[in-house]
C-alpha positions as CSV (number, residue, x, y, z in Angstrom):
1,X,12.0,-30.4,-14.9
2,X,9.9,-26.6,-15.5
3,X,11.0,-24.0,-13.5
4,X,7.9,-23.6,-11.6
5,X,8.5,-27.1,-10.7
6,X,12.1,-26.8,-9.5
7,X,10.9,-23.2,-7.1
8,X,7.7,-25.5,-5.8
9,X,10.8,-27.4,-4.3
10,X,9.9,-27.0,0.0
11,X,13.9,-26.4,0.5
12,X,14.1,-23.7,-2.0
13,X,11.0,-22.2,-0.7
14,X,12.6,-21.6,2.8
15,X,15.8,-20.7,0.9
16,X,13.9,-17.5,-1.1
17,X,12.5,-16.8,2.5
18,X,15.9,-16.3,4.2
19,X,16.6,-14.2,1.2
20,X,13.8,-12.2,1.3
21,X,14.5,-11.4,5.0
22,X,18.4,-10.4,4.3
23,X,17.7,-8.5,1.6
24,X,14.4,-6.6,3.6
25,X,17.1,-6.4,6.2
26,X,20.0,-4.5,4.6
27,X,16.8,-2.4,2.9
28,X,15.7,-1.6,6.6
29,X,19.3,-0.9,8.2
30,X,19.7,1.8,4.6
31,X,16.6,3.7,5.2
32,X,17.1,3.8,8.9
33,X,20.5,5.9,8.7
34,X,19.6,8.1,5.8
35,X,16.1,9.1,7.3
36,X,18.1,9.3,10.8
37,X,20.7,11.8,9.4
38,X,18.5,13.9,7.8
39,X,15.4,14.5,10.4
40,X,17.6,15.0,13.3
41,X,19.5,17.0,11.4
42,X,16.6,19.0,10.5
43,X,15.2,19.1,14.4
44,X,18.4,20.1,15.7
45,X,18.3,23.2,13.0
46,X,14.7,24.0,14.5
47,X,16.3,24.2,18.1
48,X,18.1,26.9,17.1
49,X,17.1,30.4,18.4
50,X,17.3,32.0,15.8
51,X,14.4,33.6,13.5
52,X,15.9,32.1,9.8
53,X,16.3,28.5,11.1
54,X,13.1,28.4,12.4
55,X,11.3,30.0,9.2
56,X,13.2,26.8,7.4
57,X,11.1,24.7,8.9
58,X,7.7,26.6,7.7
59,X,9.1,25.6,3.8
60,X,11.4,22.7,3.9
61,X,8.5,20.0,4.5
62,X,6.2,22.4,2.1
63,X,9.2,21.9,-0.8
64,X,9.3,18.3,0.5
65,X,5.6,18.0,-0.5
66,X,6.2,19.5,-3.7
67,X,8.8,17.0,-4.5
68,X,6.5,14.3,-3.5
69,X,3.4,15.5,-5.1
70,X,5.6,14.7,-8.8
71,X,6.7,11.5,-7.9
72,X,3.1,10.2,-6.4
73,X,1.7,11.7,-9.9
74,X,4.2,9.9,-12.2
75,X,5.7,7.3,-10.3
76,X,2.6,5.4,-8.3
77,X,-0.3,6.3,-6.6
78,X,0.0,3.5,-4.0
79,X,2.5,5.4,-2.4
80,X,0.3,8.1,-1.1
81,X,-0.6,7.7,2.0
82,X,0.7,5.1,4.5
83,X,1.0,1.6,2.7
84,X,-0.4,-1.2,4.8
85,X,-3.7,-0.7,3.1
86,X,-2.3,-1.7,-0.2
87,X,-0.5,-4.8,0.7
88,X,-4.5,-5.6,2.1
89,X,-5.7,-5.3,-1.2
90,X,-3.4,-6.8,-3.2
91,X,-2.9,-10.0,-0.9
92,X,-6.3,-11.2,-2.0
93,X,-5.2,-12.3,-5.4
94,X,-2.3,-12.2,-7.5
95,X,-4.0,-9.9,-10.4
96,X,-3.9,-7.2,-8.1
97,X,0.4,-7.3,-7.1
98,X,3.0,-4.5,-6.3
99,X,5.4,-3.7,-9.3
100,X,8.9,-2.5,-9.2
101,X,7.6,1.2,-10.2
102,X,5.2,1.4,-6.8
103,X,8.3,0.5,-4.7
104,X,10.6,2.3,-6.2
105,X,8.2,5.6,-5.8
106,X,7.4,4.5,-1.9
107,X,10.6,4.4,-1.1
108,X,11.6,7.6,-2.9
109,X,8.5,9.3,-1.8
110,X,8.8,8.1,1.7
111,X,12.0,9.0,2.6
112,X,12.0,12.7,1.2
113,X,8.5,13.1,3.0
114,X,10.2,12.0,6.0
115,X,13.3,13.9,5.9
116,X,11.9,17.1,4.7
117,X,10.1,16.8,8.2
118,X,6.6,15.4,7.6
119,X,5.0,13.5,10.5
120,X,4.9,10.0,8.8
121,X,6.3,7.0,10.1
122,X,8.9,4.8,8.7
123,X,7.6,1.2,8.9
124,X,4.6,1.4,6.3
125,X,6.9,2.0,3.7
126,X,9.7,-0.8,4.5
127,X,6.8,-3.4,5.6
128,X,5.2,-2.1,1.8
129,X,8.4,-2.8,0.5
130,X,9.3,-5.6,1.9
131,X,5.8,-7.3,1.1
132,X,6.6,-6.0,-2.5
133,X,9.4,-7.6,-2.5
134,X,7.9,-11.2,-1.7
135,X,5.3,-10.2,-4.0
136,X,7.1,-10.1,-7.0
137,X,9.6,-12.6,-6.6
138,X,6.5,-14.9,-6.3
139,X,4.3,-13.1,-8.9
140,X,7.7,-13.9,-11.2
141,X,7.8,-17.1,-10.6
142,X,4.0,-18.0,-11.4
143,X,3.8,-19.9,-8.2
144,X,0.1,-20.1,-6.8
145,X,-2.2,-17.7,-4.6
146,X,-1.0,-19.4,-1.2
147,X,2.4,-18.7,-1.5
148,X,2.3,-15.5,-3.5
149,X,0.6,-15.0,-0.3
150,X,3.2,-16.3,1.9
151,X,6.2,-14.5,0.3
152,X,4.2,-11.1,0.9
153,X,4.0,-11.8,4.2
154,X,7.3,-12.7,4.6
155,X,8.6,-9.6,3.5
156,X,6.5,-7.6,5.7
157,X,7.2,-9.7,8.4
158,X,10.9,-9.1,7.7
159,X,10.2,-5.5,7.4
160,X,8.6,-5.0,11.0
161,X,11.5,-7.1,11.9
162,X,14.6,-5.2,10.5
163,X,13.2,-1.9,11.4
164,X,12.4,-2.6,15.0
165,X,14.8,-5.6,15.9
166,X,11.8,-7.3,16.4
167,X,11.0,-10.9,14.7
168,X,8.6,-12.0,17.1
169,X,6.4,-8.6,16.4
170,X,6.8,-9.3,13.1
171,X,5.6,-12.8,13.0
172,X,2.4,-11.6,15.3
173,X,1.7,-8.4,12.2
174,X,1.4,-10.9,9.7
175,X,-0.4,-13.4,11.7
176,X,-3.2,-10.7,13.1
177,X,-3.3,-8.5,10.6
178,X,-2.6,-10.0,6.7
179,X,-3.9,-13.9,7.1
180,X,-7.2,-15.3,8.6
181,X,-5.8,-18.4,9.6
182,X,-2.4,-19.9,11.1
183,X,-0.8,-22.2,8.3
184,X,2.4,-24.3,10.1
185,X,4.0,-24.4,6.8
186,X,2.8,-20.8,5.7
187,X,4.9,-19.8,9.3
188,X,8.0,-21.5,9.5
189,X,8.8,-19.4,5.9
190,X,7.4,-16.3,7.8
191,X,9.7,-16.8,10.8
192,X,12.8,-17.6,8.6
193,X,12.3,-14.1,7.0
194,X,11.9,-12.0,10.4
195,X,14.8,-14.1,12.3
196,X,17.2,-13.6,9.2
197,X,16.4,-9.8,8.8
198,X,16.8,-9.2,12.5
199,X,20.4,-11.2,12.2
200,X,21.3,-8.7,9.5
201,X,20.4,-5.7,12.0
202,X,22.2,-7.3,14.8
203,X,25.4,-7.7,12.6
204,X,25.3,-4.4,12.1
205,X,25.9,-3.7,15.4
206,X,23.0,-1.2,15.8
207,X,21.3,-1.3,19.7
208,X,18.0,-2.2,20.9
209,X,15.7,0.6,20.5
210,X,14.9,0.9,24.2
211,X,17.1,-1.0,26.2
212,X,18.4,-1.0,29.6
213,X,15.4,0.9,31.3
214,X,14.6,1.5,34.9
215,X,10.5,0.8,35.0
216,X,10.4,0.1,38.7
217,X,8.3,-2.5,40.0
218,X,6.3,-3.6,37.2
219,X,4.5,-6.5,38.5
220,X,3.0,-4.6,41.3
221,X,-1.0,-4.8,41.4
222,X,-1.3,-0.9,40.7
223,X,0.3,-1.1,37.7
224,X,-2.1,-3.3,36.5
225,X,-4.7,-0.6,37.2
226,X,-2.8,1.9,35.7
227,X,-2.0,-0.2,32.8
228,X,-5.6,-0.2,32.5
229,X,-6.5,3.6,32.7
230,X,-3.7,3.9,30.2
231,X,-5.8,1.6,28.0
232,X,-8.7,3.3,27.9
233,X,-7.3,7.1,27.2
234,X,-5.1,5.6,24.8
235,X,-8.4,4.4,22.9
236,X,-9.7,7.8,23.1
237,X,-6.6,9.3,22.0
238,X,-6.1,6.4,18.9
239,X,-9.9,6.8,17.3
240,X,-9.2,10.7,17.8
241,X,-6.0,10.0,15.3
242,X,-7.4,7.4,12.9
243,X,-10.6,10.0,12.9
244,X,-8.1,13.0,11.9
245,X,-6.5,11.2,9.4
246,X,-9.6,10.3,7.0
247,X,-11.3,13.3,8.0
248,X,-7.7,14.8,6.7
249,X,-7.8,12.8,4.1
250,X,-11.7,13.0,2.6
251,X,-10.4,16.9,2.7
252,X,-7.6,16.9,0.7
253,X,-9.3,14.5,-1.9
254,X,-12.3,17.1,-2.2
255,X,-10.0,19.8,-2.5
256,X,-9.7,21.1,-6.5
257,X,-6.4,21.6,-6.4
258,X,-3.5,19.6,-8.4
259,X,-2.8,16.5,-6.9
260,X,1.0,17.5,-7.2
261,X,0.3,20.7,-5.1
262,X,-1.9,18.9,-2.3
263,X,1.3,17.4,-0.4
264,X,3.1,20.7,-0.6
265,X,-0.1,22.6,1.1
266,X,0.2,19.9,3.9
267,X,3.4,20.0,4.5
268,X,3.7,24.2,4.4
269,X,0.5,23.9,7.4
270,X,2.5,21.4,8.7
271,X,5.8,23.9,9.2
272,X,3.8,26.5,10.3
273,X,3.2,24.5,13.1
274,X,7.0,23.5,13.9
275,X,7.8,26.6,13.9
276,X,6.5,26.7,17.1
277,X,6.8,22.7,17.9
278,X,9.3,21.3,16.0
279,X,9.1,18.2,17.9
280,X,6.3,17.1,15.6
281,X,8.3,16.9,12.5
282,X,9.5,13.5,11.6
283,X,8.2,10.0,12.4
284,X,9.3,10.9,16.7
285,X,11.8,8.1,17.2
286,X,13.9,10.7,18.3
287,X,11.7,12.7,20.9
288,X,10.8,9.1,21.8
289,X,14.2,8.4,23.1
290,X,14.2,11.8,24.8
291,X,11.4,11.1,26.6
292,X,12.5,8.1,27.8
293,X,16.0,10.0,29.1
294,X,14.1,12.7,30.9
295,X,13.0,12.3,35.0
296,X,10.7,15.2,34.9
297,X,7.7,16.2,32.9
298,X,6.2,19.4,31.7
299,X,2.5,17.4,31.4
300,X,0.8,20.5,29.6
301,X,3.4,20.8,27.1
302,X,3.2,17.0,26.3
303,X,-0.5,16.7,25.8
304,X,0.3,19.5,23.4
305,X,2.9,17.9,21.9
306,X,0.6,14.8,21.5
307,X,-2.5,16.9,20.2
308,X,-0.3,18.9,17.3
309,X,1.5,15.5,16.6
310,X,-2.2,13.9,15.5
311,X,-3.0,16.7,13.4
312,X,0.6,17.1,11.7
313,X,0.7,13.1,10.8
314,X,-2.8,13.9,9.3
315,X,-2.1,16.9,7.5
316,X,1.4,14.7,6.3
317,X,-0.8,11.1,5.0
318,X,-3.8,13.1,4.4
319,X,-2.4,15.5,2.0
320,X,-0.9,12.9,-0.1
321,X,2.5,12.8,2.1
322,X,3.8,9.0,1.7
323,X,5.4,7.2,5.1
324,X,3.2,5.4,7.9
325,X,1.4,5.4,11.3
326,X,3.5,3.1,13.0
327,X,6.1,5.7,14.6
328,X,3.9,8.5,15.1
329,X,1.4,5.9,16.8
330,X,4.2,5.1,19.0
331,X,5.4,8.6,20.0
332,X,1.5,9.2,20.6
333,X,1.7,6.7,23.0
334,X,3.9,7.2,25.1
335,X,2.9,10.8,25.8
336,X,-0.3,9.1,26.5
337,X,1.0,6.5,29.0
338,X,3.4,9.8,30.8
339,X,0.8,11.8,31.0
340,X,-1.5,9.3,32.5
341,X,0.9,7.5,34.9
342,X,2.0,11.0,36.0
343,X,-1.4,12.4,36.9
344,X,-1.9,8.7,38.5
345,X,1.0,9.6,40.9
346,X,-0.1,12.5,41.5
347,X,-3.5,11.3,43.0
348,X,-1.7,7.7,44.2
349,X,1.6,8.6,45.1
350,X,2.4,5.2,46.6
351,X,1.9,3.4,42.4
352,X,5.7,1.9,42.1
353,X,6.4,2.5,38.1
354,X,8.4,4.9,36.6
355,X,7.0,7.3,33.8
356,X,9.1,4.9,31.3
357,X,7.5,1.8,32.3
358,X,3.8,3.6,31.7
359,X,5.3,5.4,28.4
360,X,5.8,1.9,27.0
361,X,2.5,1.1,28.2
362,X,0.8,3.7,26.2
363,X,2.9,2.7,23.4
364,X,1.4,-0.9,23.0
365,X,-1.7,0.7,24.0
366,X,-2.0,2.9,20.9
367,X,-0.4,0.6,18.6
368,X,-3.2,-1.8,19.5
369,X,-5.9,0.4,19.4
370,X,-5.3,2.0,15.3
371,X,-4.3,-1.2,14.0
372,X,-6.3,-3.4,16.3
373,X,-3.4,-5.5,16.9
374,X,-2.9,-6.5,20.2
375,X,-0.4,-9.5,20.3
376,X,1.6,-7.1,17.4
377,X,1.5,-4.2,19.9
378,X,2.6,-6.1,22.9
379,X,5.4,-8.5,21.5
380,X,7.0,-5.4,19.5
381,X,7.3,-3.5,22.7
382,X,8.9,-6.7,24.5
383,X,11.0,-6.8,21.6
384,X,11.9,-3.0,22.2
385,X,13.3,-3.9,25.9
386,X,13.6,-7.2,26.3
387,X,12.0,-7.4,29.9
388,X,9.6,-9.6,29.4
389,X,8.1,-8.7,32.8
390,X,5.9,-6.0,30.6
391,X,3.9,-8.9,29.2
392,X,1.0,-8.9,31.5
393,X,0.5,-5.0,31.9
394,X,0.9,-4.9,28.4
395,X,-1.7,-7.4,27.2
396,X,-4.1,-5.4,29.9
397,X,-3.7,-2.1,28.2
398,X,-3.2,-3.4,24.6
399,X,-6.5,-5.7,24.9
400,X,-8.7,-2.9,26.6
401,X,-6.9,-0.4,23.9
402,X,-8.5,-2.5,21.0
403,X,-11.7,-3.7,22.5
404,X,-12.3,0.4,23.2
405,X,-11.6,1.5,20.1
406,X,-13.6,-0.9,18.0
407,X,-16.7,0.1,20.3
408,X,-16.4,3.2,18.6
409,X,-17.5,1.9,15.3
410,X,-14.7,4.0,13.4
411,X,-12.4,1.2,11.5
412,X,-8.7,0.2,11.4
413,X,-6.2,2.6,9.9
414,X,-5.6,-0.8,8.4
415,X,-8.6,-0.9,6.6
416,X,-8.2,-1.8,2.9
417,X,-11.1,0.8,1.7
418,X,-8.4,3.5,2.5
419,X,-6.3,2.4,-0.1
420,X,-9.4,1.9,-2.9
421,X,-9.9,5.4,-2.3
422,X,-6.3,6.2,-3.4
């Protein structure tokens, strides 16, 4: 019996699939705790008050850059920019597939852009990895385009999964975003993957990412409305970002200067700007749990917050920084939904949600609206709380979000002509 015979095998299929998923998993759990250590780290150094901690930040993510810039030169150049766009253009055929070298250089590149403080996001790179990961173990064993294409999307679907305890959000990425059609077969691997890389981040011992929230009465009719009005600023707010980015980007390409030098120029604008706001730096998780920790709101400092935050993740991807959109989209969302439910309250003081219940709103609202994505969006956020009394205010904002923002004519960050560019 041949070897590709033996892995054609329907058992051992599912078998590589709950590997995939554990190994994504412990991948995930890694790269979570390093990048963790090292950006709050670098935060809590920009708090300080004094002059020489804050002028770290202005060349830290500049040297970051720098460090990048070499390893995006010699490494890959897949992993500039954030890396959903090349698992797009490689899923159509198996001639086109990720090697060892592009994921060794996304991860490396990644997680120093990251830590050095740029504005990228952290679930590009594992849900590149882990769709890398799929790739080549398929790809190695010569088995044909459909599964090729179903390990891929296992491993992204155990990326979103590990990173965000979230297997049902990663089921709905790969579903909406990397196949055309729902295969039965093609998703009982998929879910193995998620479920067993989400069992690997339980073991661990790590929390939910946003549990144990007071959102008030979320089923109340003037949330709905609200959930609505969120929707449509958080489209604004989305094609604004996606805009920035390739704008950013097209720059940055034009620009003659050394490709290794371009990420250290974003990154040094970048500081210059947390010297100020060092809130920005990072992918946000942190200033995300903040926010959700906080009672009371300074709404003027938040919309800057969100304004500087779109420009820094573009000055980050567009430069040639490597990480993703999926964090900074998130922050940018919930400063989106606070600001909106908090001006609401102020003209309807009788709405019944709390600012957290309209910051997760705003979240699934974004999400939905750059990746257009809305059953991704919602069932990551449910996945976030575990209340799934969010579901119907967050299909109204996550469903307006998208339908908004494709009005606009402007295309997915998602889009696979970003990465033919590269």
């Amino acid at each position: 019996m041949s070897v590709k015979r033996i892995f054609n095998n329907r058992y051992i299929k599912l078998f590589l699939a709950f590997l995939i998923g554990i190994i994504v998993g412990l991948i995930a759990l890694l790269y979570n705790n390093i990048l963790d250590y090292f950006t709050f780290s670098l935060i809590d150094i920009g708090m300080e008050l004094t002059i020489f901690h804050r002028l770290s930040l202005v060349f830290v993510p500049a040297l970051g850059g720098l460090i990048v810039g070499f390893i995006i030169k010699y490494g890959s150049m897949s992993a500039k920019g954030h890396g959903i766009p090349a698992i797009l253009s490689s899923i159509e055929t198996k001639e086109r597939h990720l090697t060892y070298r592009d994921l060794l250089t996304e991860g490396f590149a990644s997680a120093i852009t990251i830590s050095s403080g740029g504005s990228g996001g952290r679930i590009g790179p594992i849900v590149e990895i882990g769709a890398g990961i799929g790739d080549l173990i398929a790809y190695k064993l010569d088995l044909d385009l459909f599964d090729y294409q179903t390990f891929l999307g296992c491993g992204a679907a155990a990326g979103i999964a590990g990173l965000f305890h979230a297997p049902l959000g990663g089921i709905m990425f790969v579903t909406e975003i990397l196949f055309n059609k729902v295969d039965k077969n093609r998703l009982i691997m998929v879910a193995v993957s998620a479920i067993s890389a989400d069992m690997v981040i339980r073991w661990s011992g790590q929390e939910l990412f946003l549990a144990h929230l007071n959102l008030g009465q979320v089923e109340n009719v003037y949330n709905f409305i609200t959930a609505a009005l969120i929707g449509i600023f958080a489209a604004v707010f989305a094609v604004a970002f996606v805009y920035t980015l390739r704008k950013l980007s097209d720059i940055f390409d034009n620009l003659k200067l050394n490709i290794v030098l371009k990420p250290a120029l974003g990154g040094l604008l970048l500081g210059m700007i947390a010297f100020k706001l060092p809130e920005i730096m990072g992918s946000g998780n942190r200033i995300i749990v903040e926010l959700f920790n906080q009672s009371e709101y300074d709404l003027k400092f938040l919309f800057i917050l969100l304004v500087l935050k779109i420009i820094a993740t573009a000055l980050t991807l567009g430069s040639g920084g490597s990480g993703g959109i999926f964090s900074p989209s998130l922050l940018i969302g919930s400063l989106t939904g606070i600001i909106i439910g908090g001006l609401s309250h102020q003209i309807l003081p009788f709405l019944t949600g709390s600012s957290s219940l309209y910051a997760l709103i705003g979240m699934a609202a974004v999400i939905s609206a750059v990746i257009r994505a809305p059953l991704t969006a919602t069932f990551i956020i449910l996945e976030f709380t575990h209340n799934y009394s969010l579901t119907v205010p967050l299909l109204i904002s996550s469903l307006i979000a998208e339908r908004a923002a494709s009005k606009s004519g402007l295309k997915s960050a998602y889009s696979p002509d970003y990465f033919e560019r590269l």
